[in-house]
N, C-alpha and C positions, 0 to 999 in steps of 0.2 A: 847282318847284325847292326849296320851304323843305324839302322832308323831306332832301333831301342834307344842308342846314345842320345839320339838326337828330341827325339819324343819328352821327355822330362823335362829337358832345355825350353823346349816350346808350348807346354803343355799351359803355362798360366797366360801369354801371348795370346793363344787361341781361345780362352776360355774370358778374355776379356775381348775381344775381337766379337765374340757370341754374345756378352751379354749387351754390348757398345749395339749390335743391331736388334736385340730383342729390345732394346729400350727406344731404339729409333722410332722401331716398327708399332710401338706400346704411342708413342708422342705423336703419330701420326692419325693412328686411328684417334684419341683423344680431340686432335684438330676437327676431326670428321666430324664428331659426335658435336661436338661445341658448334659448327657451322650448322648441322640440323638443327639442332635445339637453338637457332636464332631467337630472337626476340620475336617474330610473329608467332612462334609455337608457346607462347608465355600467355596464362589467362590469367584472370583477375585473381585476385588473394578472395578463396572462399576459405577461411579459418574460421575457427569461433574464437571472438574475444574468450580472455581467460578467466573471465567475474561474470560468465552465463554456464550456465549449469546444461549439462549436453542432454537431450532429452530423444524420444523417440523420433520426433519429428524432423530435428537435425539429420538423425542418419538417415532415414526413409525418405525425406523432400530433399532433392535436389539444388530445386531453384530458390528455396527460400535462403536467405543469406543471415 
């Protein structure tokens, strides 16, 4: 019966102990994704200014800017 006693004692210990590595483990992958998505995976800004009216040819042509 000592581990009931002791369980409630540790119960918020351990549940911050869980989330200290789920957020580790969350900041790590975040690094990952930030080193792939470097600057050479970055292409030009194709946006349409906001004073052009989007038309068919915007979404269909690609290459036209």
């Amino acid at each position: 019966m000592g581990i009931h006693y002791t369980y409630g004692a540790n119960k918020n210990a351990k549940l911050m102990e869980k989330k200290a590595k789920r957020e580790k483990k969350l900041a790590e992958k975040r690094a990952k994704r930030q080193i792939k998505a470097g600057p050479e995976k970055i292409e030009d800004d194709k946006t349409i200014p906001i004073d052009q009216v989007i038309t068919l040819d915007h979404l269909t042509n690609p290459n036209k800017k």
